[in-house]
N, C-alpha and C positions, 0 to 999 in steps of 0.2 A: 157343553159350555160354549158363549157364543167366541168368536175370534178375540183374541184380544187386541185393542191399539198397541201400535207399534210407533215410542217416538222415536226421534234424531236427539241421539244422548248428547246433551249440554244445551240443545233447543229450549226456548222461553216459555214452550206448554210444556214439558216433562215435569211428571210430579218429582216433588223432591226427596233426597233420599241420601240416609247420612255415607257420610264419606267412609267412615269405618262400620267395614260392615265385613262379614262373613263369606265365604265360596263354601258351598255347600255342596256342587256338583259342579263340573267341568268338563269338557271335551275337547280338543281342536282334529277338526276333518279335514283331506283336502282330497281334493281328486286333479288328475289331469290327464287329459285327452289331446292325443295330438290330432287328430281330425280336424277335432271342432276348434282348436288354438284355446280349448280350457285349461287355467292352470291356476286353483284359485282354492281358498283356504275360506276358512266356518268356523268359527271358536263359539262355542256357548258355556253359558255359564247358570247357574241358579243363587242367587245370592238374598241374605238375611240381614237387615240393618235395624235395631229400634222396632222392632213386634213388622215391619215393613217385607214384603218379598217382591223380587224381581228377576225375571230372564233376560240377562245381557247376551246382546249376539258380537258377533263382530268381524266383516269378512270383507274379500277382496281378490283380486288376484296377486301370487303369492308372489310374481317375479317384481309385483311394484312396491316390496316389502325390502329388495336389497337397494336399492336406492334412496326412502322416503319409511323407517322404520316404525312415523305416526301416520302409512297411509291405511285404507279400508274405511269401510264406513260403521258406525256405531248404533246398536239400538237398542232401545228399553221397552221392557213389557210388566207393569207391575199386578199386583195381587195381593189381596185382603190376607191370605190364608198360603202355608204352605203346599196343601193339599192342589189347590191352585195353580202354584209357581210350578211344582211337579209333574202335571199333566202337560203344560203349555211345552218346556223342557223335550218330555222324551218325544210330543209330536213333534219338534221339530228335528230332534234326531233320527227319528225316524223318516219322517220326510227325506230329510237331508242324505241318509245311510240306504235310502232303497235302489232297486233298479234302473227310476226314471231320471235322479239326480247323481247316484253313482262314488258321494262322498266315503272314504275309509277315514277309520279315527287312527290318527298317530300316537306314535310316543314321545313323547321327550323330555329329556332330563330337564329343564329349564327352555318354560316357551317363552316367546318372544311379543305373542299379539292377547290380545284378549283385555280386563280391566286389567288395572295396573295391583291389585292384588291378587293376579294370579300369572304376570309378568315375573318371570325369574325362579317361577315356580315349576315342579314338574308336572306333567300329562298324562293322561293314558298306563297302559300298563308295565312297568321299568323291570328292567332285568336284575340279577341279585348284586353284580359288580356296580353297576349306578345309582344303584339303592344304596351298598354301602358308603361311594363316594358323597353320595348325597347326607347322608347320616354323617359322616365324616363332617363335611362343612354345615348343618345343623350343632353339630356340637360344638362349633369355633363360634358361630352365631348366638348359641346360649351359654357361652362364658363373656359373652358381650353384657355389660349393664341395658338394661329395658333403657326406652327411651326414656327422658324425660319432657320430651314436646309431646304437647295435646294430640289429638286425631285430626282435627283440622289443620294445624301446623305442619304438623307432618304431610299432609295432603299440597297443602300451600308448597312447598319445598320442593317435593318432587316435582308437582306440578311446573312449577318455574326450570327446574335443572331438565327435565325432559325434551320442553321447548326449546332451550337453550343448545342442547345437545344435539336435539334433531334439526334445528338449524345448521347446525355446525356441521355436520357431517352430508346432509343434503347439500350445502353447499361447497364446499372443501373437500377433497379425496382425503379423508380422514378417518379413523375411526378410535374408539375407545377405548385401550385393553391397559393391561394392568402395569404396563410401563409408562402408560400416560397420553397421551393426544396422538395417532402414530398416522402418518403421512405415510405416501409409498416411498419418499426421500428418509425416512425414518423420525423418529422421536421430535415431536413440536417442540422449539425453543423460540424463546423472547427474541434470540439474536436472529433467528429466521423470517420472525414478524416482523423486526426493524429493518433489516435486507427488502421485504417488501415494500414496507411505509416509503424508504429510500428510493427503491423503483416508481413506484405510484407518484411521489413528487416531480422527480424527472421525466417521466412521461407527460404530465400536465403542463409541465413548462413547452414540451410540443408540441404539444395539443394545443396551448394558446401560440407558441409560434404558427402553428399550419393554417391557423385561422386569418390570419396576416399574408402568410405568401399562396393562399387559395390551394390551401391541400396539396401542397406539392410533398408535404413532407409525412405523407401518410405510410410509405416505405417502413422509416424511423417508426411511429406511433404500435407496428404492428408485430415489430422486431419487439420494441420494449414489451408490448403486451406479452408475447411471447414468454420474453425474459418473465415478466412478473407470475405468469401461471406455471413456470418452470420451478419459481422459487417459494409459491404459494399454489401447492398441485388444487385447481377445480374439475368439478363433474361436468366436462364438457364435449358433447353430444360428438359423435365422428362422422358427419356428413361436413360436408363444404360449407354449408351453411349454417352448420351450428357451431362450426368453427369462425366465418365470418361474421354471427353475431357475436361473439365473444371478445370481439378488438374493444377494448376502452377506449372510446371517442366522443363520450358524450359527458354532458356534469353530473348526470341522472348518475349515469357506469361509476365514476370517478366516488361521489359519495357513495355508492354501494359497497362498493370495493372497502375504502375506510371504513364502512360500519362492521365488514367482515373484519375485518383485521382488528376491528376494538372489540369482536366477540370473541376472535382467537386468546385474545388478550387476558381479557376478563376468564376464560374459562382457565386459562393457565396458569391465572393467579390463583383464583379458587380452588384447580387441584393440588398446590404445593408442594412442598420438594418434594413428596413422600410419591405423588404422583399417583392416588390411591381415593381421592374423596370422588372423585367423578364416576370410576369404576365401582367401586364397591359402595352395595345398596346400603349402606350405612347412615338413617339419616340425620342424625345428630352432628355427625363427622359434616354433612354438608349443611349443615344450618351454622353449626359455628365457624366453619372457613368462608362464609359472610359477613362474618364480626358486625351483625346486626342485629336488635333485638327484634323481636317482632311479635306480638300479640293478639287472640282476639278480639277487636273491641265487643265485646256482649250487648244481646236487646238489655235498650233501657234510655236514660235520657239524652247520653253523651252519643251515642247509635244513629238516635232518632235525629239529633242537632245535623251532624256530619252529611247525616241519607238528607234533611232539608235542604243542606246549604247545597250540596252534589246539585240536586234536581230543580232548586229554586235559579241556578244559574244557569240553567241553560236559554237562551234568546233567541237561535235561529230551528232547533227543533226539540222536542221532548220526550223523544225514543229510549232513553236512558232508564237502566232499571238496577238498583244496588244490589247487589249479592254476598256483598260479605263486606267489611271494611278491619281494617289491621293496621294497628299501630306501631308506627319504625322507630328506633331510637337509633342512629350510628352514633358512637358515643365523641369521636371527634368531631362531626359537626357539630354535635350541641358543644360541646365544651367551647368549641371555637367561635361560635354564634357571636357575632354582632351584636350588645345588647343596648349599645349606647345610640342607635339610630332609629327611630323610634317611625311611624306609618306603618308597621308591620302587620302585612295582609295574608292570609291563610288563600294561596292559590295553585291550579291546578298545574301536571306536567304529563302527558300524556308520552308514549312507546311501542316499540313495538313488542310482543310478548317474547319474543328471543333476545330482548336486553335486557330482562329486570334483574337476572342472577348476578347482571354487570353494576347493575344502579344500585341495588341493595350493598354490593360488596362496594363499589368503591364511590358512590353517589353521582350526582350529574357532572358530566365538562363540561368545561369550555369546548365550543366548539371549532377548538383554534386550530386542527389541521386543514379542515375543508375549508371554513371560511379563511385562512390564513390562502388557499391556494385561491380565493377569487371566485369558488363557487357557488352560484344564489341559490341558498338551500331555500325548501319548501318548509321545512319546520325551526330554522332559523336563521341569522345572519342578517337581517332586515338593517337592523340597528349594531351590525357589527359583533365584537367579539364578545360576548354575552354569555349567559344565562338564561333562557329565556323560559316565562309563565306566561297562563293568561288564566283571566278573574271568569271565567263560561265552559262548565263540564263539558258539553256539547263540542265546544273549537277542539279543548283536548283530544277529545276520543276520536276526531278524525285522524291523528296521528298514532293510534294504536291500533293492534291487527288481533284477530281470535284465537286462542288456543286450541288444542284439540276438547276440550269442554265446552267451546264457545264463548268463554269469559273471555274476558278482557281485563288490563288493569291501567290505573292512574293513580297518579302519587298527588298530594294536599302538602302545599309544603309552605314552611312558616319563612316571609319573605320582608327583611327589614328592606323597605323603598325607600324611607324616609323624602328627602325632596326631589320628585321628578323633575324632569327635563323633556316637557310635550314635544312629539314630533308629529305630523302630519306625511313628511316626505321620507321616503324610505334613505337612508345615509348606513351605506355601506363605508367598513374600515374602521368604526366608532372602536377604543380599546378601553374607554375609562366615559362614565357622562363628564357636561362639560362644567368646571369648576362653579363650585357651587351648588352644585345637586349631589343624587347622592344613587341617583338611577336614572332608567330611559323610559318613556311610555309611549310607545306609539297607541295614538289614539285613532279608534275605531272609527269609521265613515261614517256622519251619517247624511239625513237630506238636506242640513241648513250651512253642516259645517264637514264641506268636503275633507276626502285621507286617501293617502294611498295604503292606509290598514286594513282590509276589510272585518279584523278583528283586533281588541285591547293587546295589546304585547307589552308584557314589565320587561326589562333587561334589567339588570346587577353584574356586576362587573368582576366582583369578588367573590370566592365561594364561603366565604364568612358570612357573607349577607342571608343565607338561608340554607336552611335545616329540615329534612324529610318529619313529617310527623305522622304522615296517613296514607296505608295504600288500600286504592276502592276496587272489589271485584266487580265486575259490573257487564253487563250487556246491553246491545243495542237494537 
């Protein structure tokens, strides 16, 4: 049989391949050689979807797995036939299990890499005490009701809490366990993120002091940093210099910093008092502590309108490819929708993939901490304390980053403008349009009629003005 292609799983040539599918065989190897500085882990898999087969690899070095729990890299091998999927399988075990490469297969009660249905699952060969504890929590699992979300649904959901997670703890000395968000200061609380927020504002009032007395007051700036990674423990490096990049001194650091703490946010609402939906792979429990509905929208005509309107807007490039599209309902915006203001345009909000478990559960802000301190955000603030869309799938997706599938996403959301109020000059501070309108439009550059927008930007003021209707999977 000749080699098979091998793709980059989530990549734009990978054949496709349903999300629910089967593990049929498993392995995780890992060897490590202190000579050579080997220390690096193998997961294979063989899996069955829709009459479909494929061999998932998935590997890395193992020490970049406690820091970065979506790192390794990912690959696909498919096949007509199981007989197929079988052969390609054990040569690689073999490969991988012989003298020249050195790998042993482990055990473990619940591994950590591989697809994400076989993540939490166990390995290799288990002894009779972790068999039974395993059987133990199998039987607490099947007194659980079956889900009631679809296979994609369910896929969509992990998908988003993963990112979310594996942000969160890549960046924050944090991690997951069954009491809830747990810092090396112990147990994440809301009061600990506002002590933060508290720090970060005060720091930025010195930071624009020091810019006035020419850095004299960089002392203060480094102390408070200090203070704020004391009260908000981060993963930062122990050299001198990764210690000196870590001072907050810039607006870049200062929004970073806020985004982190609105993901702290958001994931602590999500796991509620019970402190229980984040941990345990329950996903029903995390679908509904989003209090959002969410649906597939199916091929057919309403699919095909959405995938047009997506790709007919884009203007400065055409890289853009649908991959799934899902319909939002949060039931407080609609109910609260604006219905009396009428212009209402169906426009794009682009993100980065470690926000949506925030957007889904509590929708867009205001962006009134950052821009409230003065800082010129890149994805908004132009026109003040806003809202902010734009009418071109293309502007979106610059503001959103890939997940470990390589998707991306964008939300389509239904936006009463009713009467704008054109801008051409960027007016920082705006907190309402100016009487008599009913929104802000900064209008795009073009050759006849100069702007300082290089793209359309709606602002709304209100978050009654608009309502999530559509979120787009998509790659670029």
């Amino acid at each position: 049989m000749a080699k098979p292609k091998a793709y980059k799983f989530g990549a734009s040539d990978e054949p496709s391949f349903p999300e629910d599918f089967e593990v049929l065989q498993k392995a995780v190897l890992q060897v490590t050689d202190i000579k050579s500085n080997h220390n690096k882990y193998y997961a294979i898999e063989l899996h069955e979807g829709g009459g479909k087969f494929r061999v998932f690899t998935h590997y890395g070095r193992t020490d970049d797995l406690e820091t970065n729990p979506g790192a390794g890299a990912r690959e696909t091998r498919h096949f007509a036939t199981r007989a197929e999927g079988e052969v390609c399988y054990q040569q690689i075990y073999r490969e991988k299990t012989g003298a020249s490469k050195g790998y042993k297969e482990v055990s473990l009660a619940s591994s950590k890499i591989g697809s994400h249905k076989a993540r939490g699952a166990s390995s290799g060969q288990i002894d009779a005490k972790t068999l039974e504890r395993i059987e133990g929590e199998k039987e607490k699992r099947a007194a659980r009701p079956p889900s009631s979300l679809t296979g994609d649904i369910q896929a969509l959901i992990r998908y988003i809490y993963d990112e979310a997670t594996t942000a969160l703890v890549n960046t924050v000395a944090a991690k997951i366990t069954a009491n809830g968000i747990e810092t090396p200061l112990g147990v994440l609380t809301l009061g600990q993120i506002e002590k933060g927020e508290a720090i970060l504002a005060e720091l930025f009032k010195i930071f624009e002091s020091s810019k006035k007395a020419n850095g004299k007051l960089q002392d203060k700036i480094e102390a408070l940093s200090g203070e704020f990674y004391t009260c908000i423990p981060h993963r930062i490096g122990r050299t001198r210099e990764a210690i000196a990049e870590a001072v907050i001194d810039t607006p870049a650091e200062f929004e970073q910093k806020q985004e982190t703490l609105q993901l702290m946010k958001d994931m602590l609402q999500v796991n509620g008092e019970a402190g229980s939906v984040l941990f345990e792979d329950e996903i029903d429990a995390k679908y509904q502590a989003l209090h959002c509905e969410v649906a597939t929208l199916g091929q057919g005509s309403a699919y095909d309108e959405i995938e047009r309107y997506v790709l007919k807007s884009q203007i400065k490039s055409k890289n853009i490819k649908v991959k799934a599209i899902y319909t939002l309902k949060r039931k407080g915006e609609w109910d609260g929708f604006t219905t009396h203001i009428d212009n209402q345009r169906l426009l794009f909000h682009g993100s980065r993939i470690r926000n949506w478990v925030g957007l889904l559960s509590r929708g867009i802000l205001m962006p009134k901490i950052v821009v409230g301190m003065g800082v010129n955000r890149t994805d908004a603030g132009w026109l003040g304390h806003g809202i902010y869309f734009g009418d071109a799938a293309c502007t979106s997706a610059f503001y959103t980053t890939p997940g470990k599938k390589g998707t991306r996403f964008m939300a389509l959301a239904r936006v009463a403008l009713g009467k704008m109020a054109p801008y051409t000059k960027i007016t920082y501070g705006l907190e309402s349009p100016p009487p008599g309108y009913d929104s802000c439009h900064g209008v795009r550059h073009k050759l006849l009629s100069p702007s300082q927008f290089a793209d359309d930007e709606y602002v709304v003021y209100s978050p009654n003005q608009q309502r999530l209707e559509y979120l787009v999977e998509f790659t670029i």
